[in-house]
C-alpha positions as CSV (number, residue, x, y, z in Angstrom):
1,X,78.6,36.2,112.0
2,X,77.3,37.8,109.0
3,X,77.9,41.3,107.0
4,X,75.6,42.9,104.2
5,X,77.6,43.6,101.3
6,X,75.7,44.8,98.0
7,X,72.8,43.2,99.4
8,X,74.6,39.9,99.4
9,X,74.7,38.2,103.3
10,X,78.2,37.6,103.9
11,X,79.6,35.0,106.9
12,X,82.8,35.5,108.7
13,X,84.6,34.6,111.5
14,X,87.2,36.6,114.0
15,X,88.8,36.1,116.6
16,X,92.3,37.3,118.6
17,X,93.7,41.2,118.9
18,X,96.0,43.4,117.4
19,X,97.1,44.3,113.6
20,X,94.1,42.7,111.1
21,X,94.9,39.8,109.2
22,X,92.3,38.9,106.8
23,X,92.3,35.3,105.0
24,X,90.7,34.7,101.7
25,X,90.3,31.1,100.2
26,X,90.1,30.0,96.8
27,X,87.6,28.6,94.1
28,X,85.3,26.5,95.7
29,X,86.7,26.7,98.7
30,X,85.3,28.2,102.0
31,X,86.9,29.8,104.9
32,X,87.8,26.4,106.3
33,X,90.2,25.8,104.1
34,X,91.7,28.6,105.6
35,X,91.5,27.7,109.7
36,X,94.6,26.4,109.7
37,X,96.5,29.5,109.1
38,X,94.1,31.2,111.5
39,X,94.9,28.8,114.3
40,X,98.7,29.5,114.3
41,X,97.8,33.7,114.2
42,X,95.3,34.2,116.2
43,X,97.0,34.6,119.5
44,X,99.2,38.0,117.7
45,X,96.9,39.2,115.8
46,X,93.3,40.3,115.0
47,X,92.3,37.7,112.3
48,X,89.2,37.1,109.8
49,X,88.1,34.4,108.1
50,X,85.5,35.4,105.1
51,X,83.5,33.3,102.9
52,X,83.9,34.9,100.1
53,X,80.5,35.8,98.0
54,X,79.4,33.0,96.0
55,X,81.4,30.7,98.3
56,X,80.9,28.7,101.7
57,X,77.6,30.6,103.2
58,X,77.4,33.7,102.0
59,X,75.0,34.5,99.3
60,X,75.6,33.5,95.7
61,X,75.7,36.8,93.2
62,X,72.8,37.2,91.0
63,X,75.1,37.8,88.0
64,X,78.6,36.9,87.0
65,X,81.5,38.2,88.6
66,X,84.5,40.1,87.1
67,X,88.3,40.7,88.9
68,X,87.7,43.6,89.6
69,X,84.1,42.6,91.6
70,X,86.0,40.7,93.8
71,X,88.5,43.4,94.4
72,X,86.1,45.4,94.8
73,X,84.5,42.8,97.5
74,X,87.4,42.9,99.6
75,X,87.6,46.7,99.6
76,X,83.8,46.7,100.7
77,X,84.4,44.1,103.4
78,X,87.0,45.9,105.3
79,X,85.0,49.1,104.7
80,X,81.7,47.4,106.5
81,X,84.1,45.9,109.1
82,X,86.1,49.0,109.4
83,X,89.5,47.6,108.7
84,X,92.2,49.4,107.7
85,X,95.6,48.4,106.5
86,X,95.3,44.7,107.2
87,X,98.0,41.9,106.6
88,X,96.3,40.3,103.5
89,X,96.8,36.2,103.0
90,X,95.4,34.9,99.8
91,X,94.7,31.5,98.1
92,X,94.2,31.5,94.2
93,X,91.2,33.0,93.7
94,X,91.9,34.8,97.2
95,X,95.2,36.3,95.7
96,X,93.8,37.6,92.7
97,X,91.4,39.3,94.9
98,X,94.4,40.9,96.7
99,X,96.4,41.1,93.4
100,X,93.3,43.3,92.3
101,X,92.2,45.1,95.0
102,X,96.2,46.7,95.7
103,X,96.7,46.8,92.6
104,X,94.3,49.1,91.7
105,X,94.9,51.3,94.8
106,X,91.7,50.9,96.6
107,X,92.9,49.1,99.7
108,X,95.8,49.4,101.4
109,X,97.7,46.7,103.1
110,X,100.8,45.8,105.3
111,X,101.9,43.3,104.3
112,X,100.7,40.6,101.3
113,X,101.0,36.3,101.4
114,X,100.0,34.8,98.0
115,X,99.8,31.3,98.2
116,X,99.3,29.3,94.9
117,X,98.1,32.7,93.7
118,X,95.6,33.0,90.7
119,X,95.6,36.5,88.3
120,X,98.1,35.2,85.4
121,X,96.2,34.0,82.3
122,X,98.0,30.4,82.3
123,X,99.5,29.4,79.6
124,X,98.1,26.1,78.0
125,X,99.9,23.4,76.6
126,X,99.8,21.5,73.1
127,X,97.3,19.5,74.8
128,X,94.9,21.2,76.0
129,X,94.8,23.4,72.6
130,X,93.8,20.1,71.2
131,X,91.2,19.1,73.3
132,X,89.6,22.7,72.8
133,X,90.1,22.1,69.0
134,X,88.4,19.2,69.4
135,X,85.3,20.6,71.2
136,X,85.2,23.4,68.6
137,X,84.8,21.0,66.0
138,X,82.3,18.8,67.7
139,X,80.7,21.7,68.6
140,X,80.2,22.9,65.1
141,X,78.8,19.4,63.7
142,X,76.9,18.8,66.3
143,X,75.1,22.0,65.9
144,X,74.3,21.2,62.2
145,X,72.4,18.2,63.1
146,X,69.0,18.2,64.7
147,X,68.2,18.5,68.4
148,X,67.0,15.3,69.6
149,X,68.0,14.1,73.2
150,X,71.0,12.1,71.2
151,X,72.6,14.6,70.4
152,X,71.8,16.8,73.8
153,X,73.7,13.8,75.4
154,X,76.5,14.1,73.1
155,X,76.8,17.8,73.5
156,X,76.9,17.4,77.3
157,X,79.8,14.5,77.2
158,X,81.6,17.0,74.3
159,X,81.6,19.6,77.2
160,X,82.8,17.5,79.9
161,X,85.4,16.5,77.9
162,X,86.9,20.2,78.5
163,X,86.2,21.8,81.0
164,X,88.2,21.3,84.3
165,X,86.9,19.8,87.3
166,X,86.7,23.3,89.3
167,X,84.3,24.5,86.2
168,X,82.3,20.9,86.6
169,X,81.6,21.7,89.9
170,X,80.3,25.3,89.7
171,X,77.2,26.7,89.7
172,X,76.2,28.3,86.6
173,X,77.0,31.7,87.9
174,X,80.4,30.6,88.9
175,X,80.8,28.9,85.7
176,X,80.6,32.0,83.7
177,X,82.4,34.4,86.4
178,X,85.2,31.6,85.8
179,X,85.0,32.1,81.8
180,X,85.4,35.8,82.8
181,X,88.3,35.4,85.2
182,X,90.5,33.2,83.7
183,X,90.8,35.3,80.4
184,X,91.7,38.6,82.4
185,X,95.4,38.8,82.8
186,X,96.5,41.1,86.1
187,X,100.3,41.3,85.6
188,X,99.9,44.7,84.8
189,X,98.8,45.4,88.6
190,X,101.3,43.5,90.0
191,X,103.9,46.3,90.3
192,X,102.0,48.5,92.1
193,X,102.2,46.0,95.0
194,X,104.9,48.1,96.6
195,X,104.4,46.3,100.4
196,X,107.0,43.1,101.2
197,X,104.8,40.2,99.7
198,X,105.5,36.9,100.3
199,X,104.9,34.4,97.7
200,X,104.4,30.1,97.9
201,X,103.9,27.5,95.3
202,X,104.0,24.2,95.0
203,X,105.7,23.0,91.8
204,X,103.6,20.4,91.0
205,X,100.8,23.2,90.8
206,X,98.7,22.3,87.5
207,X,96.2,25.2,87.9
208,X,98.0,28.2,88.8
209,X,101.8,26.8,87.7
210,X,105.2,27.7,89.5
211,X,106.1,29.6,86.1
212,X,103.5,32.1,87.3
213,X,104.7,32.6,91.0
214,X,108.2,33.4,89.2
215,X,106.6,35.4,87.4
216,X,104.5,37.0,90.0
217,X,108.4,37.6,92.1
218,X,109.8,39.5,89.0
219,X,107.3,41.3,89.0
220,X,106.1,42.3,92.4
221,X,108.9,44.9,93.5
222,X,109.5,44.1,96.9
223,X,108.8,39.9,97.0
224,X,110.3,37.0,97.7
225,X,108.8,33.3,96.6
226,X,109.2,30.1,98.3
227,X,108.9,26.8,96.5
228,X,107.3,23.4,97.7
229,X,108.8,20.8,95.8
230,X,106.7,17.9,94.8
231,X,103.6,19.9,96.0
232,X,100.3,21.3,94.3
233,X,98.0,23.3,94.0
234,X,97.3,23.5,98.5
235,X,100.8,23.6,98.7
236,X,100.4,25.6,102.4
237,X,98.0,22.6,103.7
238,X,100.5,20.0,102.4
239,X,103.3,22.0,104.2
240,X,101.2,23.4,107.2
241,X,103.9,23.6,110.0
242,X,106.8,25.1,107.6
243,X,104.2,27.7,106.1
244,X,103.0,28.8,109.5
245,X,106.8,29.3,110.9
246,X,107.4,30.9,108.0
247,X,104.6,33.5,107.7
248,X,105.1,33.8,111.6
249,X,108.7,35.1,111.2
250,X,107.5,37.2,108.1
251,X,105.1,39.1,110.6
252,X,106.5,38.9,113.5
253,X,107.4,42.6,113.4
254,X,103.4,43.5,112.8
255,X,102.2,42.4,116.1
């Protein structure tokens, strides 16, 4: 099925009755990423799955995207769909949406499920400091010598060297709504989450790292975070049939 939002063609799925559940997936991700938490819920409650804009087969944004677009996204989706106070499940990118979107008071939810949950700026290591140090420099004497296709190649490999393999990968739309994103630090919005919220993370997470689901629990008044040990970044897909109990039991008061 598909929606109009902004004038952007929006697919989504849903099937099942009762209290809304929607579930939003994460960079570069579609709504399939999401089915199998959809499977276990469907038979208690009403549940979407969205490709989110830019994602899966919805439409791809004309421009680049801040936080508060997407938040604004989700806000306009349940608006279109007429959905109110929804049980809201987020993965990475989907939680910041969420993170945003309550945050700022212009959709109301239930109950909230951040999984692996993006929003934090992360903080770097010594490493990585170096490697942008590195492309800086390259960057600047590179740019001093003349454009042949040499030195186009060069450029190219310099910025490969850096950028992570979710930036690779993205269009160039995506690649400078990421650039946006990633320096835009929603901690501050994270208190006004006043629903119970329900927090997991793997601890072997490398792009959104356990330090920020702790975080994220201190933070978020009325929380509680569950960690995978040994686990990454899909830490609910590597743990499938212990997330889905749990979330179960977490709702099982909304049905």
């Amino acid at each position: 099925m598909q929606v109009k939002i902004n004038d952007w063609n929006i697919n989504y799925e849903v099937f099942g009755q009762g209290t809304p559940v929607i579930l939003l997936h994460g960079w570069l991700a579609t709504l399939e990423t999401m089915r199998p938490i959809a499977n276990s819920l469907q038979n208690n409650f009403k549940v979407y799955l969205v490709d989110v804009v830019g994602f899966g087969e919805s439409d791809m944004p004309e421009h680049p995207l801040k936080s508060d677009d997407f938040g604004d996204f989700l806000r306009d989706f349940m608006k279109a769909l007429e959905i109110e106070n929804p049980i809201l499940i987020g993965h990475s990118n989907g939680g910041r949406m969420i993170i945003n979107a309550v945050g700022r008071g212009i959709v109301s939810a239930r109950k909230v499920v951040l999984i692996d949950s993006a929003g934090l700026i992360p903080k770097r290591s010594l490493s990585y400091h170096l490697k942008v140090a590195f492309y800086k420099t390259g960057k600047f004497i590179l740019n001093l010598l003349p454009n042949t296709k040499r030195i186009k190649a060069f450029k190219e490999k310099l910025r490969n060297s850096v950028g992570s393999s979710d930036y690779k990968a993205s269009s160039n739309v995506l690649k400078e709504t990421m650039k946006i994103i990633l320096n835009e630090d929603l901690s501050h919005l994270l208190p006004n989450i006043k629903v119970p919220t329900l927090l997991f993370w793997g601890t072997l997470d490398t792009a959104t790292p356990i330090a920020d689901g702790r975080k994220m629990e201190k933070l978020i008044p009325d929380s509680g975070l569950i960690e995978y040990p040994g686990s990454t970044h899909f830490s609910y897909l590597e743990n499938i049939q212990h997330f889905n109990t749990v979330v179960n039991e977490f709702l099982k008061n909304d049905k």
